[in-house]
N, C-alpha and C positions, 0 to 999 in steps of 0.2 A: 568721532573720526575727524581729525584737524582739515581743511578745507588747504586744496592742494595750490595755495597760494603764494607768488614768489614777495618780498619785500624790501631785497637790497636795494630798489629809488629812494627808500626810505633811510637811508644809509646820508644819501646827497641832498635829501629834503631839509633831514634835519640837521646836517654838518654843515651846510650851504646859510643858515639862519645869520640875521644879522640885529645886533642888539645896541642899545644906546648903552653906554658906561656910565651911568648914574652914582650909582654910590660901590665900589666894591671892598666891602668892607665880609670879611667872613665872619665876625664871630654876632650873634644873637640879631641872625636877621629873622622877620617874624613869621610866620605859619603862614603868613596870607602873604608871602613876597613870591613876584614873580622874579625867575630864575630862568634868566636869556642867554644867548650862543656870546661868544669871544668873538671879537671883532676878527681874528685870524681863524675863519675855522677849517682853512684846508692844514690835512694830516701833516703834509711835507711842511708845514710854518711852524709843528710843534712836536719840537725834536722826541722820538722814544712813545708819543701821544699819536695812536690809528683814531680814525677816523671813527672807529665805533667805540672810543672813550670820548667823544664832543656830550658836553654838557647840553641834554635836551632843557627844551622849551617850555614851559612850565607858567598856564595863563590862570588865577587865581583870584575870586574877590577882593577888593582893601588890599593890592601891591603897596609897599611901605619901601622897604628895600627892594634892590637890584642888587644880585650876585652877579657878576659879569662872567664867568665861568672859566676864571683862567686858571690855569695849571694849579694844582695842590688845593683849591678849593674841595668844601663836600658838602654837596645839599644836605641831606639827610644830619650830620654835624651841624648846621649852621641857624639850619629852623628851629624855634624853643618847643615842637609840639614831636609828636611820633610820626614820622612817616618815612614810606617807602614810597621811590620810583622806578617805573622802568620806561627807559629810553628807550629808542627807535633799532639800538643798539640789542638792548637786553631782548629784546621782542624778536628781536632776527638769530638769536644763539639759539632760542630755546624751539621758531618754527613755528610758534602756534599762528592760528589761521582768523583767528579772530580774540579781542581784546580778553573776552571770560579766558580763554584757555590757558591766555597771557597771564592773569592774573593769579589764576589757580597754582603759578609758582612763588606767590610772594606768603613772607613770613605769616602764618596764624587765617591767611584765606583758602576757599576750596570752593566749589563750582560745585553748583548743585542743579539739576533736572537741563532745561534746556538753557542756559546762560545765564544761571541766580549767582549770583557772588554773596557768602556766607562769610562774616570779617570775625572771626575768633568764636565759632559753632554760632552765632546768633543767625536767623533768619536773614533771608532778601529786604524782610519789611525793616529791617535795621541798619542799612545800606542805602546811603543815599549818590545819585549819580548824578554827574555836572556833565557840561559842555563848553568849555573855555570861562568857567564860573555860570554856570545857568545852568537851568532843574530842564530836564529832558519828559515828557510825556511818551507813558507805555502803549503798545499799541494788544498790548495781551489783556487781554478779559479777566483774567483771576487775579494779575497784578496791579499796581499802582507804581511800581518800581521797572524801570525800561528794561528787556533784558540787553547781557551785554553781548553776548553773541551774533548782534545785531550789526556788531560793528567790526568792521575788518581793520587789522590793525596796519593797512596801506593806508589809512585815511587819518592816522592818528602818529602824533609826535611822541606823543611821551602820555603818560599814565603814573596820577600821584595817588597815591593810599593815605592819608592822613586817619589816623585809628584814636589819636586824644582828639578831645571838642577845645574849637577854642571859638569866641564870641561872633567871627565874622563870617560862619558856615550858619546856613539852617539849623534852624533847633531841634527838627527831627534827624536825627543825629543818634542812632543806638550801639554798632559794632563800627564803623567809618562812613569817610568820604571818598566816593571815587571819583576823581577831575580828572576829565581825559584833555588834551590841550592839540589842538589843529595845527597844522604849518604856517607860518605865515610872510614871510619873505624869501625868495631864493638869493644868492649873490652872485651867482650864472647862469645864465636862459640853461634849460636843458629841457630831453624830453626822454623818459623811461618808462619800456616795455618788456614787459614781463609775461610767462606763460606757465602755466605748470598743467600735470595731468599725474593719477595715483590711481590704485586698485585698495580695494580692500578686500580679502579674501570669505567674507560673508557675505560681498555684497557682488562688488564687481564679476562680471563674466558667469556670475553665478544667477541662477532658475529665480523669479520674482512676481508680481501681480502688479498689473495697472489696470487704468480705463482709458479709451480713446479722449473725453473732455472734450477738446479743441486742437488745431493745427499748430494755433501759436502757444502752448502750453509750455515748450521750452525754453519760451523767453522767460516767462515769470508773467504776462500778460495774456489774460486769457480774450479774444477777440470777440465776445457779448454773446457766445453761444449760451451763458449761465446766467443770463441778464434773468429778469423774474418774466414767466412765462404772462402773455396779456391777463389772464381768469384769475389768479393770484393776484398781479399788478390792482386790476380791480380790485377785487378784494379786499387786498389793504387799504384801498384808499376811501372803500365804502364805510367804512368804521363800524359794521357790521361784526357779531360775534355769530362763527357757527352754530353753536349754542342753540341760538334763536329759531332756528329751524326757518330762515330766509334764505339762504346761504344755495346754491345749487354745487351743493360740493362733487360730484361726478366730473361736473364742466372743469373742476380746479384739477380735480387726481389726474385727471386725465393728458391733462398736459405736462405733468410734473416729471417722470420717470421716461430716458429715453436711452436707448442703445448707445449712446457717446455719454452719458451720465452713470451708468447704473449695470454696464456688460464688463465685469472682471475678467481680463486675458493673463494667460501664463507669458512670459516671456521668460524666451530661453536660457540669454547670455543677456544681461545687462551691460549698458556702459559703464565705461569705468569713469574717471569722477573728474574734470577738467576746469579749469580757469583761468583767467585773462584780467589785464590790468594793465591802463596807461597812466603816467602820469607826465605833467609839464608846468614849466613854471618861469617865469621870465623878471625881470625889474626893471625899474626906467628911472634915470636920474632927471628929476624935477627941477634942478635947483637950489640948492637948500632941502631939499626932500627926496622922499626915493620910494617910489610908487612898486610894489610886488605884487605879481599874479601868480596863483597855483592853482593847479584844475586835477584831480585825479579820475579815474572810473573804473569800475572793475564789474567783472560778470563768473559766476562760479556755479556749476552745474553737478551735483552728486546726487546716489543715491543711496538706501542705508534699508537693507533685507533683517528682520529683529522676527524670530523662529521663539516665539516666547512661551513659556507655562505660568499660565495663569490661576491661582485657585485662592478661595477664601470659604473659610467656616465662621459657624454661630453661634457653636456650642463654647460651652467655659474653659475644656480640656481638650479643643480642637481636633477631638475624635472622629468629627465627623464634618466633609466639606458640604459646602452650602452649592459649589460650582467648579468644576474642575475643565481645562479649558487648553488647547493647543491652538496658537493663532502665530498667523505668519502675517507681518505686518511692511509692506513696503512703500519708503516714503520717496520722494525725487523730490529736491530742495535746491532752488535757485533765487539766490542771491545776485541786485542787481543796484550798486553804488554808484554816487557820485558828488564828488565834495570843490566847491571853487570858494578861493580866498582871495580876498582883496586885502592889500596891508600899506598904508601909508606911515612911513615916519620920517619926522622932522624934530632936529634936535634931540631930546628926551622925550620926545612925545609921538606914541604908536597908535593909531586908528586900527582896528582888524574888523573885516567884515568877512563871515564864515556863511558858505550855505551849504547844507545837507543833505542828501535826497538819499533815502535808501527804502530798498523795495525786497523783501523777504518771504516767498510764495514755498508752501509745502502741498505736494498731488498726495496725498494718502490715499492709501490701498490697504483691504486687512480682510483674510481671510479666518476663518476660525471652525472647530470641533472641539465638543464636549458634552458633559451633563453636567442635569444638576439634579437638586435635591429631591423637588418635588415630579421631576422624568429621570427618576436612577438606570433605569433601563434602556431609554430612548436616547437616540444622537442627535443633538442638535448644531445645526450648522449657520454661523455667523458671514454678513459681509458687510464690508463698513468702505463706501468711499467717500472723498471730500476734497475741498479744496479749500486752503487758508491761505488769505493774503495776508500777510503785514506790512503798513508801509508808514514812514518816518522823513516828514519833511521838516526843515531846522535851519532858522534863519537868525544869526545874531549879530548884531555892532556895540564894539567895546572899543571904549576911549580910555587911555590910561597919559596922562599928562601931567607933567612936572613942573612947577611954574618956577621954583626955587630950588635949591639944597634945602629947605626947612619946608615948602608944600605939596602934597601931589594930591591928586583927585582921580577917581576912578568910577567911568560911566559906566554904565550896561544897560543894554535891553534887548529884550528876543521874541521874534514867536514861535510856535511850534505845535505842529498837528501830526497825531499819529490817528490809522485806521485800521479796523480789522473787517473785513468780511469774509464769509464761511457762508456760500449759497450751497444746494444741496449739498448736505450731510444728510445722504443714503444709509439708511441701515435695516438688512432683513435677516430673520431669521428663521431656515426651515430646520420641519423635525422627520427623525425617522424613527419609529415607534418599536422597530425591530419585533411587529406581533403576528403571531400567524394568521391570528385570527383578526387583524387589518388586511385589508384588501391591497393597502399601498405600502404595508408596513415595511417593504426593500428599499421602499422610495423615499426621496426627500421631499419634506411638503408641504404649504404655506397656505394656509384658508385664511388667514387675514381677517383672524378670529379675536385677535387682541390678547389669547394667551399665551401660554411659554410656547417660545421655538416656532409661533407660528405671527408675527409680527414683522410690519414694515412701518418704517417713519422716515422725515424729511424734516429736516429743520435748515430754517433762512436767519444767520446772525450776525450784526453789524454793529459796531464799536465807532466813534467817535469824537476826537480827543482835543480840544485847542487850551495850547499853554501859553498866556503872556507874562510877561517873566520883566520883572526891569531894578534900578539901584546902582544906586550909589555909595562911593567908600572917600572920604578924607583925611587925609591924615597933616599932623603939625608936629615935626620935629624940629622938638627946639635944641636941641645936642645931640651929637652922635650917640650917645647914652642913652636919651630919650624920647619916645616916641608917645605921641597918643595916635587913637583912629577912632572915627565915629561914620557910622552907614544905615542907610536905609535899605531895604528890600522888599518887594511887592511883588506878588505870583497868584494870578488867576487862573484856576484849571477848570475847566469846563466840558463833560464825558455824558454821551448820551452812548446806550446802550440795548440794544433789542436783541431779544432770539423768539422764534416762531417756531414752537412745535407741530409736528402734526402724523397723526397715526393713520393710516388707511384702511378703511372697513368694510368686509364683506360680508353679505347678510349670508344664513344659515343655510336659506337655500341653492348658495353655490357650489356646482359639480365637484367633489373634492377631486377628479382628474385635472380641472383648470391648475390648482396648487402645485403642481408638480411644474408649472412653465419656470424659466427662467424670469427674476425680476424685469424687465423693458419687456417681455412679452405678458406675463403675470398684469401688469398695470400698463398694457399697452392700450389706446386709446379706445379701439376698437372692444376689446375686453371689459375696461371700465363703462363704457355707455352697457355694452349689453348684460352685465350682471349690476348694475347699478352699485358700482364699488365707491365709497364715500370717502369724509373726512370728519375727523373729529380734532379739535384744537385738544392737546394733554397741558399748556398751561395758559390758559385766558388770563386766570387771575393777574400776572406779575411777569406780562411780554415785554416790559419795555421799562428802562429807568432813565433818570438824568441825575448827575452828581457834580458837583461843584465845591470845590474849596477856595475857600477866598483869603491870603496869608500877607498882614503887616508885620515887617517886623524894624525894631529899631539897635543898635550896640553900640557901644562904647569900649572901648581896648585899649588899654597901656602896654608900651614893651619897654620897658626896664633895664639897665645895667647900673645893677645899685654897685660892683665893684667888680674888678676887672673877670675877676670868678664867679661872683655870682649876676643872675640876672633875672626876672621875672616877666609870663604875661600875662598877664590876668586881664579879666574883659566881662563883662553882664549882657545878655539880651532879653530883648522883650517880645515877643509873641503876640498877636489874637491872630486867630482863624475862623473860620466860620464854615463849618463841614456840612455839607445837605446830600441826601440820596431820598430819592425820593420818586415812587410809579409817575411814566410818565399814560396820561391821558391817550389810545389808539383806536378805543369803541367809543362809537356816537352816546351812548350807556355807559357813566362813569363804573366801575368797578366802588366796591366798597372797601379795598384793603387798607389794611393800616400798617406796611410796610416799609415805614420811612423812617431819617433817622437826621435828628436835628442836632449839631455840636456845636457848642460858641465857648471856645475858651482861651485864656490869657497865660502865660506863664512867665516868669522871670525865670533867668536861665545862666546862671554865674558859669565862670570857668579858669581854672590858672594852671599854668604850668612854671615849675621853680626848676632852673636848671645852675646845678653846680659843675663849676671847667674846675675839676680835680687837681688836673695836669694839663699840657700844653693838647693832649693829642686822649685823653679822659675826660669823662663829665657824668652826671648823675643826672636825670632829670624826676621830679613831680609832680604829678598829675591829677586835678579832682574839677567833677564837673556835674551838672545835672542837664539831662536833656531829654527828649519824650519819644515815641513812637505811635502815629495814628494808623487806625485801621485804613485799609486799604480800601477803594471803594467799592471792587468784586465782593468783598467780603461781608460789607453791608450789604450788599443785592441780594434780596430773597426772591433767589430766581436759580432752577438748576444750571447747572454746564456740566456738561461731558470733558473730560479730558484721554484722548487716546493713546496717549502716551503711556499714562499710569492707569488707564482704565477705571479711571475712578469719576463719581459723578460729585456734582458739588455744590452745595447750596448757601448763600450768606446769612448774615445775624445781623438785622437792623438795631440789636441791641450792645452793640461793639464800642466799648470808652476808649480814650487814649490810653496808653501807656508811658508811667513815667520813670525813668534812670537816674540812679547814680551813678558817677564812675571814678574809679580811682587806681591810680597805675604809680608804679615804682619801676625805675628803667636805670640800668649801668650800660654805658659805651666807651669802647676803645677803639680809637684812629690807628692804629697802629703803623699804617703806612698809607702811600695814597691809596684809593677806590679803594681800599681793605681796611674792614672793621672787625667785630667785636662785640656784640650787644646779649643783654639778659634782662630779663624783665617778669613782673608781677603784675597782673590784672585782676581789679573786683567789679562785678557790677552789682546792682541791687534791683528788681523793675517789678513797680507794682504793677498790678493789673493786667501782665504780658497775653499777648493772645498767642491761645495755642491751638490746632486740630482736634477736633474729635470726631468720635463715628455713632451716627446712627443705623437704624435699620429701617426702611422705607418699602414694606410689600416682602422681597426676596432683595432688594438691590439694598449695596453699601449707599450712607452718604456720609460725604468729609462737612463739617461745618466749623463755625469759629466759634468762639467763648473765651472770656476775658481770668484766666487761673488767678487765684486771689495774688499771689505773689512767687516770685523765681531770685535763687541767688546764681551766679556765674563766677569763677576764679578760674586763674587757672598760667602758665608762666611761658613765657617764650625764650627761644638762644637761637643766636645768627651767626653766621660766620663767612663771611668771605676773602678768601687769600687766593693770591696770584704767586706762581715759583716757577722764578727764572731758571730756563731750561738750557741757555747759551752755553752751558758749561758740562752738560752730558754729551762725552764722547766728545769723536771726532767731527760726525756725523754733521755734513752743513745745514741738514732738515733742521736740527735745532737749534741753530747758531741766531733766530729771531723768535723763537716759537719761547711760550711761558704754557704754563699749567692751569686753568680755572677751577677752582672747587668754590663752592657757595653752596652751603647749607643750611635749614634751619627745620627748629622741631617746636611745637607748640601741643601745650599739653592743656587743653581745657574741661571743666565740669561744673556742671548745673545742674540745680534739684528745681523742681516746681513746689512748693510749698503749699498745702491741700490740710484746710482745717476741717473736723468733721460738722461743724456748723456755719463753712465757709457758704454765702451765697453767689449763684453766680443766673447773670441773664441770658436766656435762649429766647426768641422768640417763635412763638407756637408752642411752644414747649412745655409739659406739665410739670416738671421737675426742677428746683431753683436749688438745689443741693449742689453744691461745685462736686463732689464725691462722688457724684452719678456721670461725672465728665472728663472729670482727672483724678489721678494716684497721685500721694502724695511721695516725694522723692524721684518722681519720674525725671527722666532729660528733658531739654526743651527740643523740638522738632528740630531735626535737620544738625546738631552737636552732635561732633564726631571728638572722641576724650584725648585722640593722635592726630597730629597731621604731621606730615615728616614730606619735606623737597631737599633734593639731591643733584647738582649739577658738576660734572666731573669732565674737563676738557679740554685742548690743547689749543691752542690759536696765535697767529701770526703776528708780532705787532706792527709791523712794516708791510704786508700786502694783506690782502683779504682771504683767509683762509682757517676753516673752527671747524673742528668734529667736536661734538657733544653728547656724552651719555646724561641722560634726566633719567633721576629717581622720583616718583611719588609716590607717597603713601597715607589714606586716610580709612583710621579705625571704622566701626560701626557706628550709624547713627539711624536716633528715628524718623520714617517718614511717614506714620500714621500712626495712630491710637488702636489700640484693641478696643471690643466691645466694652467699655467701662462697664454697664449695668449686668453686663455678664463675668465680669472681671478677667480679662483677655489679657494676653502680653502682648505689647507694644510689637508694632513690624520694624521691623530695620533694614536698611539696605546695608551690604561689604564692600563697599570701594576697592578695597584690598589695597597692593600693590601695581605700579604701570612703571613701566620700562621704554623708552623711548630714544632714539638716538636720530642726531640733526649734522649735518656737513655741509659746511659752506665754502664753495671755494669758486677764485678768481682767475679766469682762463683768459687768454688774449690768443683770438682767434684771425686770422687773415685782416691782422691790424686791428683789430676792435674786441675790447673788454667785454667778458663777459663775468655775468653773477651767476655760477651752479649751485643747486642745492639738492641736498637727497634726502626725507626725513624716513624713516620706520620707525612706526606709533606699537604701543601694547604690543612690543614684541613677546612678554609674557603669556600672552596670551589670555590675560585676566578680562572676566566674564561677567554680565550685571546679575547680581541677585540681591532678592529681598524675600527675605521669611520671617514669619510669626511662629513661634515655638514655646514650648513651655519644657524642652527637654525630654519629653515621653512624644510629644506627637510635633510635625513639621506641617506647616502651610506653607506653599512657596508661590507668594504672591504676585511676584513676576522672575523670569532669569532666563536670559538668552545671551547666547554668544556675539560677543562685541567684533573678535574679530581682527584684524592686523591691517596695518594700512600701511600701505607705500607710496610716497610721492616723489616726482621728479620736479624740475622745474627752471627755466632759465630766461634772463634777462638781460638787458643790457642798455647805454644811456648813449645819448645822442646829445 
């Protein structure tokens, strides 16, 4: 459900930009050029050119060239490498509410789970994400990779996709690069506000669950009612294990579960789903220089009702479920942004200093009924509350200076911390035995016995993330023709990470009538002293890790125009890393695991791209590269997580090697006129070593874990099309006398085998089995490859005032998001994306003298639904599927 957010300030952020003329030359500027506004960027200075065709902003390692963006230019033509962009423009056609949703319309990507960007079916781990050229730190525990949904696309200029590798990105580099690029000078003070508010018919107005938590729980800031209770607080700091039987676990339980923590309410009508956003931005002439502020901030408040069927089997011919399960799960998600930019420029030479702050909080609530295998008879009754922060602070200064026509130099450096905490994570389950011959057998009922349906836990988990980031890029162009470029780069990541299980226990001889209270009275304080209800830690071994990567790297680039048609870039990088995960030390009593995971490696990393100019307004380009993919550091962590989303739990492999690519691409484009092209293309990759999911079986519970499949191949072809048709000439009708037609299309057809010898080895740790065959099939997909992806944009709009209706088509095939039982030989689960339908209107009112910005979006008008099933054709598992639901947004702003 897109987040009911308005964006047309971003209209005047990024049309308002103001750029130095350095070199404007269009033809073979390099993959690493930044790409700034035209000195004229108001509409009315560039006759038949609105405002939402201004060439976005576009901030990039090693800038070589400056496109200055004047009329009949085309980024996408002009760079020797592949990419797409979308401006501030594109992002306000289509509506989305934040950058993943954005992106999920560009050729050959799709959005995957909560904000993964997936670049031609490859994984998130093969996505790498920038910040005005700098590595972003995630604040998610499973990933390594930031998600992007994190970022509202009010805070963002423009958004580049670069999908060939060329020397001056990172070497971890598998499906693309995504560089989002910040505002950074206005050329008129102003100041815009925006509101919107939307329903979704699953959610809004409609019957849901919460828990009381806190007063300020709307903000996104909870006010320390969830701080860790004193007897815990000790606890931790005694470095004491339960275990040990020192421990006075009664004192702990007893303070942990309380009536604003752990008391699930129905609510009637929910609200429906609101947000706000200011932004302002002023300049000052220095003298010779010209000093820009911009400050945005936004705040968005939704919720999201998910009526799911959950079930999973063990058997080979999934005749029989393991767990069959109806859960209503309600989340309330508030998002709370804020971005200020300093930009000074003098002459050819820009300073940008960006700072970041975004704060992303979900209250989960999830109710559930069901059985399982080993109670087929009995009801068991699920509740699960929590609270997860995310938050993302981002601080960078980049120096781009030109000293000559033949030098520039290019600084950077950042820091950046991301944080996750998750205090209680409540979870109980009672049973009803449905027997006559129980005494309680009507009732629901929780003796805190540690078996099925009769279980409580509490887990406390904290993430902590610092990324220093810094580099340089120079370049010597001795002729218009030729260029070289040589950079350095340097990125510390530094992630300490805990979670603290703990199960609550009731000895034998308690009244099974106690069972029947509600959780906060069940473990209310007075109850735990008098039946002496305890705690048991479920994982001591592997509570806490620290991970660090340490990345040098060095390149070299030439960009070429060996003749006026042809031209080359070719470029080498050098790599060392130094990957560690490793337990960290929390009991006074070292632990003895051997859970850790040491990587030191070096790679050369060539890359070129040959582009032939066919014709004036044609060209061919080719592409071959080699580049690697590391495991992520969740994935090393041999430590469970829960995930409540997909319900699935999930444990790492400290035995996870890099992955390494080849790539090679073959691409045809036609210009055919301005902003309208033409493009087709051929893709191969090759990666050994790829890590893929699989599943074990742990008691009765699934677990997702990693392993390295001996080898994967990838192909697979893309077509683009974007045309604009003037409408001036239909009818008489004055509505069309400035209005044109938008279509933009493309369809990307991808496949991938995992390659599985029956003598292939592969490392699990813990694991008795080193057979890759007992963990993958061989010819399976790779995770998360969808063989369709099909986007559809059909629309009318103004080119003289502000006014687009939009139909959007999406479309993406099946893909897989888990493993079957290998050792039982299972088929693969899939999720169907299917079909979505969505439509976006924007238009310009001038109210009691003052402009305003309408907008009206309707999401899954189709009304298309999430599912994911494992099948074999005879029997169905439907691992999750609940109705998503229709969304409607209003929204209106205006500038000052």
């Amino acid at each position: 459900m897109a987040t009911p957010l308005n964006f047309a300030g971003l209209l005047l952020l990024s049309s308002a930009l103001v750029a130095p003329a350095a070199l404007a030359q269009e033809a073979t500027a390099p993959a690493d050029a930044t790409i700034s506004q035209p000195e004229s960027a108001d509409p009315a200075e560039q006759p038949g050119r609105s405002a939402a065709e201004a060439t976005p902003d576009v901030s990039i390692p090693g800038s070589d060239i400056i496109v200055t963006g004047r009329r009949g230019s085309n980024i996408q033509k002009s760079v020797p490498a592949v990419v797409s962009i979308l401006s501030s423009a594109d992002i306000a056609r289509t509506g989305d509410g934040n950058i993943a949703g954005a992106l999920g319309r560009v050729t050959g990507m799709s959005v995957v789970g909560n904000g993964f960007v997936y670049v031609r079916g490859l994984g998130d781990r093969y996505s790498l994400a920038l910040l005005n050229g700098s590595p972003l730190p995630s604040p998610e525990p499973l990933k390594r990779v930031v998600p992007l949904d994190l970022f509202p696309t009010n805070i963002v200029s423009s958004s580049l996709v670069q999908k060939s590798y060329s020397a001056n990105y990172p070497g971890e580099f598998g499906g693309g690069v995504i560089n989002l690029t910040t505002t950074v000078i206005p050329a008129e003070s102003f100041v815009t506000i925006s509101g919107g508010i939307g329903a979704n018919d699953e959610s809004s107005f409609q019957p849901g669950y919460s828990y009381f938590g806190s007063k300020s729980d709307w903000t996104g800031f909870d006010n320390g009612s969830r701080d860790l209770p004193p007897a815990l607080a000790a606890f931790f700091r005694s470095g004491e294990r339960i275990s040990s039987g020192n421990v006075d676990t009664p004192q702990i339980a007893g303070q942990l579960v309380r009536f604003s923590n752990a008391t699930v309410q129905r609510i009637s009508d929910l609200d429906p789903n609101y947000a706000a956003t200011i932004a302002g931005g002023t300049s000052f002439d220095l003298g010779g220089s010209t000093l820009g502020v911009i400050a945005t901030a936004g705040y968005s408040n939704k919720w999201v009702v998910r009526d799911q069927r959950q079930q999973n089997s063990i058997t080979p011919d999934l005749s029989a479920l393991n767990s069959d399960f109806q859960r209503v799960t309600t989340d309330n998600r508030i998002i709370v942004n804020a971005l200020m930019g300093l930009g000074l420029e003098f002459g050819d030479n820009k300073i940008r200093w960006t700072n970041l702050y975004i704060r992303d909080t979900l209250k989960h609530t999830r109710l559930g009924i069901g059985n399982t295998q080993t109670q087929p008879t009995s009801d068991i009754m699920e509740q699960d509350t929590a609270w997860y922060e995310r938050q993302l602070i981002d601080t960078q200064l980049v120096g781009e200076f030109k000293f000559s026509p033949e030098f520039s130099l290019d600084v950077r450096g950042g820091f950046a911390n991301s944080q996750r905490e998750a205090p209680d994570e409540l979870s109980f389950e009672y049973i009803r035995t449905n027997s006559d011959a129980d005494p309680f057998g009507n009732l629901f009922i929780n003796r805190l016995n540690g078996n099925t349906g009769q279980t409580a836990t509490v887990s406390y988990s904290d993430l902590n993330e610092d990324l220093w980031s810094g580099g340089w890029d120079f370049t010597w162009r001795s002729s218009p023709a030729l260029g070289a470029t040589v950079g350095y780069a340097y990125v510390s990541t530094n992630r300490t990470s805990s979670r603290r299980d703990f199960q609550f226990r009731a000895s034998s001889d308690m009244p099974e009538g106690v069972g029947v209270l509600r959780p906060d009275l069940l473990l209310a304080p007075g109850i735990v002293d008098y039946f002496n209800i305890g705690l048991i830690e479920t994982n001591e071994g592997n509570p806490a890790f620290r991970a660090t990567l340490k990345n040098h790297a060095g390149y070299g680039k030439l960009n070429w125009q060996i003749t006026p048609e042809l031209s080359i870039d070719a470029g080498v990088r050098y790599e060392t890393a130094k990957l560690a995960v490793a337990p960290l030390q929390v009991f006074s009593t070292p632990g003895a695991s051997t859970a850790s995971t040491q990587l030191n490696n070096d790679y050369w990393l060539p890359s070129a791209t040959l582009t032939w100019q066919v014709q004036a307004d044609m060209q061919v380009r080719l592409n071959a590269s080699k580049t690697i993919a590391r495991p992520q550091f969740r994935e090393l962590i041999y430590q469970f997580y829960f995930d409540p989303d997909s319900n699935r739990r999930y444990q790492g492999n400290p035995h996870l090697q890099d992955s390494e690519l080849f790539n090679a691409e073959a691409r045809y484009e036609w210009y055919f006129a301005r902003d309208q092209r033409f493009s087709i293309a051929g893709f191969f990759k090759k990666i050994d070593k790829p890590i893929e999911t699989f599943i074990t079986l742990n008691g009765d519970n699934f677990v997702t874990s990693f392993a390295n499949a001996p080898k994967a191949n990838l192909y697979g072809g893309e077509v683009e099309l974007q045309k604009y048709i003037d409408l001036s000439g239909v009818g008489s009708d004055p509505f069309f006398a400035s209005r044109r037609l938008v279509a933009i299309a493309n369809y990307t057809y991808t496949k991938s085998k995992l390659k599985v010898g029956p003598n292939d080895a592969v490392a699990v740790f813990g694991a008795s089995s080193t057979l890759a065959t007992d963990y993958f099939r061989n010819g399976a997909s790779l995770t998360g490859q969808s063989d369709h992806l099909v986007n559809f944009q059909l629309g009318v709009e103004d080119q003289e005032s502000l006014s687009q209706q939009t139909l959007i088509f999406s479309y993406a095939s099946k893909r897989v998001t888990s493993r079957g039982l290998a050792n039982q030989n299972q088929p693969d689960v899939y999720e169907y994306p299917g079909l979505n339908l969505d439509f976006v209107a924007r238009q310009g009112l001038r109210v009691a003298g003052r402009q305003f910005d309408v907008k009206f979006e309707a999401r899954n008008i189709l009304g298309n639904n999430y599912k994911e099933t494992q099948s074999n054709a005879t029997n169905t598992v439907i691992y999750n599927k609940y109705r998503i639901g229709r969304t409607f947004n209003f929204s209106l702003s205006t500038t000052f």
